[in-house]
N, C-alpha and C positions, 0 to 999 in steps of 0.2 A: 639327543646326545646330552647328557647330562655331567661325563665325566671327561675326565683330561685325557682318562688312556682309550676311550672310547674314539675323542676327537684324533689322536695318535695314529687310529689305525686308518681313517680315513685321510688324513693330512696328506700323505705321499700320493697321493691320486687326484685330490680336489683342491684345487689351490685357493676355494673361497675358506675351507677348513682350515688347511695351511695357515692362512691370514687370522681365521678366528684364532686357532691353537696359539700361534705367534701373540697374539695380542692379549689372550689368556695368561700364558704365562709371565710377559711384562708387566699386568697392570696387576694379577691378582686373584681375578675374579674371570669367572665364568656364568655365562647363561647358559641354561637348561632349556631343554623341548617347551619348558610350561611358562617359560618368559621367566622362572625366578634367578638371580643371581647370588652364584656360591662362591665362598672363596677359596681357594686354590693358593697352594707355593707359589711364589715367583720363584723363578728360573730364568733371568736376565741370558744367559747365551743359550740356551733351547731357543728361548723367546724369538731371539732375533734370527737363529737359523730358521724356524718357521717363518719369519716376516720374508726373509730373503726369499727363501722358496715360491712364498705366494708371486713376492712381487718379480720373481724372475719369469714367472709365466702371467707377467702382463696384469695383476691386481693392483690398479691404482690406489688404492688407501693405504695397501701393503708397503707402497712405495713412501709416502706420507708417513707411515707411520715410523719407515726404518729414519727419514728425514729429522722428522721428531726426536729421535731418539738420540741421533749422531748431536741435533743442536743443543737440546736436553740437559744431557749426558756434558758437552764439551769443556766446559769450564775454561774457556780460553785456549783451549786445544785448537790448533791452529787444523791440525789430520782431523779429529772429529767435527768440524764445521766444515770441512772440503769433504767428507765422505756423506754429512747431513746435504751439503747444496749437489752433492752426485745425485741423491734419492730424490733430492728435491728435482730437481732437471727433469729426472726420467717420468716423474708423476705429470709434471707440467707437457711434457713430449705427448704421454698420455692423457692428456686432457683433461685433468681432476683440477678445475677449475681454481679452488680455492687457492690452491699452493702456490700462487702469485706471491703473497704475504708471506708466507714462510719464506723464501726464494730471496723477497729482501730483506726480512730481519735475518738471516745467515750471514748476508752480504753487511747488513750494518754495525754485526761483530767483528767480521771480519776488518773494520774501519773503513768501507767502501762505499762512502754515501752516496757517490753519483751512481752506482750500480744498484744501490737500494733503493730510489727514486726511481730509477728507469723499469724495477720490476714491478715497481707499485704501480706502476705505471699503465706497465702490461696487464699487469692484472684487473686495471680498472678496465679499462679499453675489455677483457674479455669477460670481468665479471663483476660488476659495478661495486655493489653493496659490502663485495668481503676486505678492500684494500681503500676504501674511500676516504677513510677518519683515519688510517697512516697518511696518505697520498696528502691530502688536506695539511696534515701537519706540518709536511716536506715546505707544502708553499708557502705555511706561515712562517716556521723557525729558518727559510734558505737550508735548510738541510739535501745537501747532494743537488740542489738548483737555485737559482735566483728566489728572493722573495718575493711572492706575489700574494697579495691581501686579496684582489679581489678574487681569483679561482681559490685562495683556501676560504674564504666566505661563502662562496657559492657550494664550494663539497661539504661543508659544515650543515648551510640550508638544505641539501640534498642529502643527507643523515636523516635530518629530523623532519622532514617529509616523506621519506619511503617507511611503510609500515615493515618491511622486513628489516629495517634498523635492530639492534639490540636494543633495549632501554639503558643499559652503561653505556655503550653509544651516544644514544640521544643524548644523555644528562653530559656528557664528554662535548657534546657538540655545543651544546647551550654554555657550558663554561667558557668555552674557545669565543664561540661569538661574545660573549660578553666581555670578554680578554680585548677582543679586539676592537669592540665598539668603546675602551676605554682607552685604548692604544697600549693594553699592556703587552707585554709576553710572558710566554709559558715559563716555569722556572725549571721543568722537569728535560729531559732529552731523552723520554722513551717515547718510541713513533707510532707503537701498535696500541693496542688499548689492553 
């Protein structure tokens, strides 16, 4: 499938197409049978009518992706960050592990800190590596909990020992520790990387 009206015919029957098409027309581009990627119009409402489709027959990225898009999108919209933390919920219902992280930066627009802690939370407990360097942050800056040096020291160390760390990770964690082996603090208040 190379084209947009190709993926069209099949979208209504295959909801992993669905989700390609949907995510096609959001971003731009398209991949072809031969791995090459084309660009394509965006069409922001097709887009999300495809994302919807997928993710209403149970496609978790689908779900992820319409989450994305509500938080993306919201600019302090109070309705599109309750309709991104809806997609997010259902993804997380569905077990697409990562959206732990999304789940609380929604929550931490929303000005929800203890709720944005408590999904970093969750998320760590079920998937360590993608929520660790917010989570961490939480216990340095008392963001949404108590401050505690030594667990945001220890998830900072526990960054820059797992080889599945990012390397913007790593270098983020070696700042913080050294922040904190100086006793300073962060000057920024963004939680995710």
């Amino acid at each position: 499938m190379s084209r947009i009206s190709d993926l069209r015919e099949k979208a209504a029957t295959d909801p992993n197409v669905a989700f390609q098409l949907g995510w096609s027309l959001l971003d731009g581009t398209c991949d072809t049978e031969t791995g090459k990627e084309i660009k394509v119009r965006k069409n922001t409402k097709e887009g999300l009518y495809w994302l919807r489709v997928a993710a209403e027959k149970g496609i978790g990225e689908a779900m992820v992706g319409l989450g994305c898009h509500y938080g993306d999108t919201a600019k302090r919209s109070r309705s599109r960050l309750l309709a991104a933390l809806y997609w997010e919920k259902k993804a997380w219902r569905a077990n697409v592990e990562r959206v732990g992280q999304n789940i609380a930066i929604t929550y931490s627009m929303l000005g929800k800190k203890r709720l944005c802690h408590q999904w970093l939370l969750r998320g760590y407990k079920r998937c360590k590596w993608s929520t660790r360097l917010s989570l961490a942050k939480t216990y340095l800056c008392g963001y949404g909990v108590r401050r505690n040096m030594p667990k945001a020291k220890k998830l900072f160390q526990d960054v820059l020992h797992d080889e599945r760390s990012h390397p913007e990770h790593k270098k983020l964690a070696r700042k913080y520790l050294r922040m904190i082996e100086r006793g300073e603090m962060p000057n920024d208040n963004v939680l995710y990387p």
